[in-house]
Chimera marker file (.cmm) of the C-alpha trace (Angstrom):
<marker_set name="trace">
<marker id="1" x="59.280" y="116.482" z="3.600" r="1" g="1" b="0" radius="0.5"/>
<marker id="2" x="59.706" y="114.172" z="6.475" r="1" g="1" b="0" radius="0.5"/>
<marker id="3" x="63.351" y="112.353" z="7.325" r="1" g="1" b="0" radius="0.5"/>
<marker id="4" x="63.868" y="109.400" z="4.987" r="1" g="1" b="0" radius="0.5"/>
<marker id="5" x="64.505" y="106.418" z="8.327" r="1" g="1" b="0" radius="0.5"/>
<marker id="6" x="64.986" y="103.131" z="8.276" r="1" g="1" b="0" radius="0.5"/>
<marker id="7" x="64.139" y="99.841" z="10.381" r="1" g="1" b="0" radius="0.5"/>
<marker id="8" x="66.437" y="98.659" z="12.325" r="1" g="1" b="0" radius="0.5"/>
<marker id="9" x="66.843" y="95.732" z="9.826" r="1" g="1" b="0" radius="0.5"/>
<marker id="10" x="66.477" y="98.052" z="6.830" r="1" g="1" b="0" radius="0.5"/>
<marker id="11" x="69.727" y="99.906" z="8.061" r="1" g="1" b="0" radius="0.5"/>
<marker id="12" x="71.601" y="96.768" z="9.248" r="1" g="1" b="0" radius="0.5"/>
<marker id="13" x="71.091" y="95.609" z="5.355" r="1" g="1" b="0" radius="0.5"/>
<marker id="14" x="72.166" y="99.058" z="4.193" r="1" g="1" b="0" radius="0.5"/>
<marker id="15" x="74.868" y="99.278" z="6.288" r="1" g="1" b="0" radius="0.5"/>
<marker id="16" x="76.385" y="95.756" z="5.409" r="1" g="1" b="0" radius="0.5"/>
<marker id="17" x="75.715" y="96.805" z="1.584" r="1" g="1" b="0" radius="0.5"/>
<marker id="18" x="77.896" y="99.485" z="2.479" r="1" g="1" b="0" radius="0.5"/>
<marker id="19" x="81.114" y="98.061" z="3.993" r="1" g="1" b="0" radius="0.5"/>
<marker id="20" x="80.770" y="95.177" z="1.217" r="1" g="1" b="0" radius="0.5"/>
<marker id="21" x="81.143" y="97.520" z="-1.466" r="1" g="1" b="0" radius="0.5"/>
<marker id="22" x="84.000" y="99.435" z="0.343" r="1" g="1" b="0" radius="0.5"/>
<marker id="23" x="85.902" y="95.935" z="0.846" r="1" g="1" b="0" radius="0.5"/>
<marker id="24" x="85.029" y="94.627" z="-3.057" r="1" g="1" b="0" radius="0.5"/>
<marker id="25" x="85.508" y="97.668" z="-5.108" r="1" g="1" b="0" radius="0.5"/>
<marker id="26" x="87.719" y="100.557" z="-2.856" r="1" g="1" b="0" radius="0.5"/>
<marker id="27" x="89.522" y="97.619" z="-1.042" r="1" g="1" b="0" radius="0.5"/>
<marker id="28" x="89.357" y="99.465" z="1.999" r="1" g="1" b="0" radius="0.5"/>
<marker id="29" x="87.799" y="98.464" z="5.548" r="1" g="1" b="0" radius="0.5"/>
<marker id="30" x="85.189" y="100.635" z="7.191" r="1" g="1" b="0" radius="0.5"/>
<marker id="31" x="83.494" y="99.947" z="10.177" r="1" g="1" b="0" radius="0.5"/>
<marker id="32" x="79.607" y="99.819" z="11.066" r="1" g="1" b="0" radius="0.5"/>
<marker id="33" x="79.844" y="103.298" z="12.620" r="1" g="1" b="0" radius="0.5"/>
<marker id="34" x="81.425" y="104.611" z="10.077" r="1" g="1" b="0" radius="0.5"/>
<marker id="35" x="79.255" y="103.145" z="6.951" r="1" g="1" b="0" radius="0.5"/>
<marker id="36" x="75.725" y="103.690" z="8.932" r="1" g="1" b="0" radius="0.5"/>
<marker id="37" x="77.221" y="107.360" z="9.336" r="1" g="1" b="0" radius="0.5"/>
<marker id="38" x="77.527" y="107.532" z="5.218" r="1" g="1" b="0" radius="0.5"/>
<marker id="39" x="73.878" y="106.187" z="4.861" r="1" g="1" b="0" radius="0.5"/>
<marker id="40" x="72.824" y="109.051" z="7.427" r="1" g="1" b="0" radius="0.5"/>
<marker id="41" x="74.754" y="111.630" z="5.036" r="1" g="1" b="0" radius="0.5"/>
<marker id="42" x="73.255" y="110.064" z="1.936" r="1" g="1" b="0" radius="0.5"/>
<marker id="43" x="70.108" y="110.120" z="3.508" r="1" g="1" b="0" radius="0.5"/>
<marker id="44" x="70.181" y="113.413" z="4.705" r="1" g="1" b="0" radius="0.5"/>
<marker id="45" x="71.829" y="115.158" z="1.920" r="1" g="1" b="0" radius="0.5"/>
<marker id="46" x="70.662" y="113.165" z="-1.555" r="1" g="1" b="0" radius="0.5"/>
<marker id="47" x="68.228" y="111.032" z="-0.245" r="1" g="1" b="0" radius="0.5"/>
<marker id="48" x="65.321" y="113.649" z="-1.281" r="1" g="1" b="0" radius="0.5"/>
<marker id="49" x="66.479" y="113.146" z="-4.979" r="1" g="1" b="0" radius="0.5"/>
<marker id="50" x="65.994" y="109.627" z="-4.795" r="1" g="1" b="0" radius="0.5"/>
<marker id="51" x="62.308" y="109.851" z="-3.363" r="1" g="1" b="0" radius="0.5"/>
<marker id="52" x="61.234" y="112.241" z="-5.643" r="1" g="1" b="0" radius="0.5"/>
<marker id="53" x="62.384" y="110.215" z="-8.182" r="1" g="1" b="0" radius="0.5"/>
<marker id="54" x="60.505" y="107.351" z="-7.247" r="1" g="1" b="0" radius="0.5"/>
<marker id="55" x="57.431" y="109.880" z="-6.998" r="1" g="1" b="0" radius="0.5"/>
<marker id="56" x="57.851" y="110.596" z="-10.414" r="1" g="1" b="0" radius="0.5"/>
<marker id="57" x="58.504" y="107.306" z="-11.566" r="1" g="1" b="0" radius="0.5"/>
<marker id="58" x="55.137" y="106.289" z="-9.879" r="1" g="1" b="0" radius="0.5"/>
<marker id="59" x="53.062" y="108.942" z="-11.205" r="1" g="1" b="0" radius="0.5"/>
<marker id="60" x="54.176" y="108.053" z="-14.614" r="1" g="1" b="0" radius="0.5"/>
<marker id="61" x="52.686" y="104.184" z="-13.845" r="1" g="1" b="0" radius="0.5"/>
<marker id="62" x="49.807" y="105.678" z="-12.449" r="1" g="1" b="0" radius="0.5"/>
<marker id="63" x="49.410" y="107.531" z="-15.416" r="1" g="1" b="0" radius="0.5"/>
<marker id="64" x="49.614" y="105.130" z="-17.818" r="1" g="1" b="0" radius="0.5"/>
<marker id="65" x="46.953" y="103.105" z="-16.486" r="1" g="1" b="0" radius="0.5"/>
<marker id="66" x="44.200" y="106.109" z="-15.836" r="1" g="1" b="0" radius="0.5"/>
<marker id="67" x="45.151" y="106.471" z="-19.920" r="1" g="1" b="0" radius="0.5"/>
<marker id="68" x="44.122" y="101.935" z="-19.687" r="1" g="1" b="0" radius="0.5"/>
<marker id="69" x="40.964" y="103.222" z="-17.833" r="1" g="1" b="0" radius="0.5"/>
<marker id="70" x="39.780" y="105.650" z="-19.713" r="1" g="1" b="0" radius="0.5"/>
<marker id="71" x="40.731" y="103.681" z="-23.365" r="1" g="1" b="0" radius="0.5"/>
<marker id="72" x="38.532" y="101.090" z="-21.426" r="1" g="1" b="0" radius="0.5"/>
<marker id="73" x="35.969" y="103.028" z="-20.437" r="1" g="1" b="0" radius="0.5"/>
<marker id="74" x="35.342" y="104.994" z="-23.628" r="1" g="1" b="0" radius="0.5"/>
<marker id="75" x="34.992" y="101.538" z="-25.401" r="1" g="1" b="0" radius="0.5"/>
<marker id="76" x="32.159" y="100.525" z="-23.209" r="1" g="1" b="0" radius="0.5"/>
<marker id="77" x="30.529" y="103.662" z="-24.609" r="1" g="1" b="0" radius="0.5"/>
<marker id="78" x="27.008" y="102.576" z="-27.064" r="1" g="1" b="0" radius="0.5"/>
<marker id="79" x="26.015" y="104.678" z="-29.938" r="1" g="1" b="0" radius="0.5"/>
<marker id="80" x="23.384" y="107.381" z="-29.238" r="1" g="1" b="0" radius="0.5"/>
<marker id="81" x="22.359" y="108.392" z="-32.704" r="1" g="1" b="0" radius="0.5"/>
<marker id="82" x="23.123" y="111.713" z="-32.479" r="1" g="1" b="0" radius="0.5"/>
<marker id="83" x="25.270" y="113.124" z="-35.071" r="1" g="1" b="0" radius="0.5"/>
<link id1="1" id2="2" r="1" g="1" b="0" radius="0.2"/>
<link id1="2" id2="3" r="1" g="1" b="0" radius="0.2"/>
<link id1="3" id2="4" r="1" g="1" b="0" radius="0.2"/>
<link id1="4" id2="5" r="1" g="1" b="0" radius="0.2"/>
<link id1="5" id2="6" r="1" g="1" b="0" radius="0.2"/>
<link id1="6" id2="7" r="1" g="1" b="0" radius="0.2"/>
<link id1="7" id2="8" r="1" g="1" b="0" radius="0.2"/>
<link id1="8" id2="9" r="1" g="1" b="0" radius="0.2"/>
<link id1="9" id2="10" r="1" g="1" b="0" radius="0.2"/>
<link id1="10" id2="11" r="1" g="1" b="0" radius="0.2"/>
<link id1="11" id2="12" r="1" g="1" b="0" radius="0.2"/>
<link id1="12" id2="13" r="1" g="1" b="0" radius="0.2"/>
<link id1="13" id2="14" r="1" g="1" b="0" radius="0.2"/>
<link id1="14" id2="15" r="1" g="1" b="0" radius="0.2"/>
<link id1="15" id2="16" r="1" g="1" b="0" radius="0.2"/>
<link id1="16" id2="17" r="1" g="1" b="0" radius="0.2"/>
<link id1="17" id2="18" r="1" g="1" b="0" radius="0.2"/>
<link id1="18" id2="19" r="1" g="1" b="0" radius="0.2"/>
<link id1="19" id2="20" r="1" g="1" b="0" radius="0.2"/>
<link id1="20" id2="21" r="1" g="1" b="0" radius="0.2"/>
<link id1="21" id2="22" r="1" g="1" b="0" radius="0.2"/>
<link id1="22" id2="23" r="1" g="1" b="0" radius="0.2"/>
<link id1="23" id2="24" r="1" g="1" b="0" radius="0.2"/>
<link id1="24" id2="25" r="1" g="1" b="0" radius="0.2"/>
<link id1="25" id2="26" r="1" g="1" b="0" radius="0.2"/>
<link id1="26" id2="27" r="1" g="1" b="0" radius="0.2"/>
<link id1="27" id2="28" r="1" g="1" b="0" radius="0.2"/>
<link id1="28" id2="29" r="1" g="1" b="0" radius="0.2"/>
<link id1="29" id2="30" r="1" g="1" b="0" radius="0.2"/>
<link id1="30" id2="31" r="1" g="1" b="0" radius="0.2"/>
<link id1="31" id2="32" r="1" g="1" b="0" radius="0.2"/>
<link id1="32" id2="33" r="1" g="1" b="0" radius="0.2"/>
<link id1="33" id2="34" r="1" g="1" b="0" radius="0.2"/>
<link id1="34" id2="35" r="1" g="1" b="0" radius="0.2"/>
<link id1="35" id2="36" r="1" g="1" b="0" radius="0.2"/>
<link id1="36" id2="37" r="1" g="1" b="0" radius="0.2"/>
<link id1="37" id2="38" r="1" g="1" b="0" radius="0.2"/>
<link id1="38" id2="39" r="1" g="1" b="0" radius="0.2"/>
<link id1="39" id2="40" r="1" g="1" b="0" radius="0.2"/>
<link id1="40" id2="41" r="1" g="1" b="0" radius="0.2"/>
<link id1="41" id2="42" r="1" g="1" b="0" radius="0.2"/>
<link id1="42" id2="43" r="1" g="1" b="0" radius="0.2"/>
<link id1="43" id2="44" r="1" g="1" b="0" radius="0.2"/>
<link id1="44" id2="45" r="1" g="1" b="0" radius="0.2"/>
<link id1="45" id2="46" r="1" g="1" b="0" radius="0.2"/>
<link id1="46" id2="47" r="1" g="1" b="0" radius="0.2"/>
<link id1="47" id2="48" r="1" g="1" b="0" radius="0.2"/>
<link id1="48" id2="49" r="1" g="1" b="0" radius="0.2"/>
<link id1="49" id2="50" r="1" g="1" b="0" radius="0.2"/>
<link id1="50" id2="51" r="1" g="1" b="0" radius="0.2"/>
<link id1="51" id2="52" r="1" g="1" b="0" radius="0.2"/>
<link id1="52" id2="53" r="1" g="1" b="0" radius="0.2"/>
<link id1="53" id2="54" r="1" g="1" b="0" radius="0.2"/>
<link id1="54" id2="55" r="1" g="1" b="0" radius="0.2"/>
<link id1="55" id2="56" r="1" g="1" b="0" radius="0.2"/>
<link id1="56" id2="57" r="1" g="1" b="0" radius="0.2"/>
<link id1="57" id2="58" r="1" g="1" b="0" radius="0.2"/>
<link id1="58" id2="59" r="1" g="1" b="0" radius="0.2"/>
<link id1="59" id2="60" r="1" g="1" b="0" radius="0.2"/>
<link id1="60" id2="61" r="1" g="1" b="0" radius="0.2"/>
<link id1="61" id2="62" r="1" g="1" b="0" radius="0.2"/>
<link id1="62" id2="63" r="1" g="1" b="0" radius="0.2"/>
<link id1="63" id2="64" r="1" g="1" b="0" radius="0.2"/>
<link id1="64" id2="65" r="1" g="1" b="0" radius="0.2"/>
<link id1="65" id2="66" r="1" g="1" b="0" radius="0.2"/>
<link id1="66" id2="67" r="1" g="1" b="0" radius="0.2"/>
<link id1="67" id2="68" r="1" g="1" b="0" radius="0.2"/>
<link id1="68" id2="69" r="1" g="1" b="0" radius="0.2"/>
<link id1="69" id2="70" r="1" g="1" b="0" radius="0.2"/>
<link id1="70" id2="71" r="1" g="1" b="0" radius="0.2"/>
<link id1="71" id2="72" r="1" g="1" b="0" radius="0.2"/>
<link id1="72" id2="73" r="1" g="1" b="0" radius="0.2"/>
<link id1="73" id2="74" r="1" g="1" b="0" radius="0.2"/>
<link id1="74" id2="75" r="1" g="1" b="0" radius="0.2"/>
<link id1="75" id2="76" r="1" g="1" b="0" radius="0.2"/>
<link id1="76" id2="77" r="1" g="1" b="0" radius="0.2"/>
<link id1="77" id2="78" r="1" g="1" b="0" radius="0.2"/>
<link id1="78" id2="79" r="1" g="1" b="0" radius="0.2"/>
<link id1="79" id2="80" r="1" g="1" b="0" radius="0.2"/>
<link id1="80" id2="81" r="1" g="1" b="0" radius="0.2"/>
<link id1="81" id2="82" r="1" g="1" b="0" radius="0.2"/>
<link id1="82" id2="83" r="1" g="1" b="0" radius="0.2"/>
</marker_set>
C-alpha cells in the first residue's frame, strides 16, 4: 500500500482541525508543527485502518447495486416455454 498524503490544502484543513480540537476539548495549545506531526503519526501508523475501511465500506455499495443489476436484469428476462 502506498503512503496515505495530502494536498497542501488537505493538510492545512487537517492540521487546523487538529489544534481546534486540542484548544476546545483538551484546552491545551499546540502548534502547526506539532499537530501536522500527529496527522503524519496517524497517517502513518492507523491511517491503513481507515482506508481499508472505506474499501470495505465501498465494496459493500458496490455490492448492493450489482445485486440492483442483476434483480433488473433477470426481470427483463421473457418466457421461453421450456419447462
Amino acid at each position: 500500500m502506498s503512503k496515505i498524503e495530502f494536498s497542501a490544502e488537505q493538510k492545512a484543513e487537517i492540521v487546523k482541525q487538529i489544534k481546534l480540537y486540542f484548544q476546545e476539548e483538551l484546552t491545551q495549545e499546540i502548534g502547526s508543527f506539532d499537530a501536522e506531526f500527529l496527522l503524519d503519526f496517524f497517517a502513518d501508523e492507523i491511517g491503513g485502518h481507515f482506508y481499508n475501511q472505506g474499501l470495505a465500506d465501498a465494496l459493500a455499495a458496490m455490492d448492493g447495486r450489482l445485486d440492483e443489476i442483476r434483480d433488473a436484469i433477470y426481470a427483463l428476462e421473457r418466457p421461453t416455454g421450456a419447462r
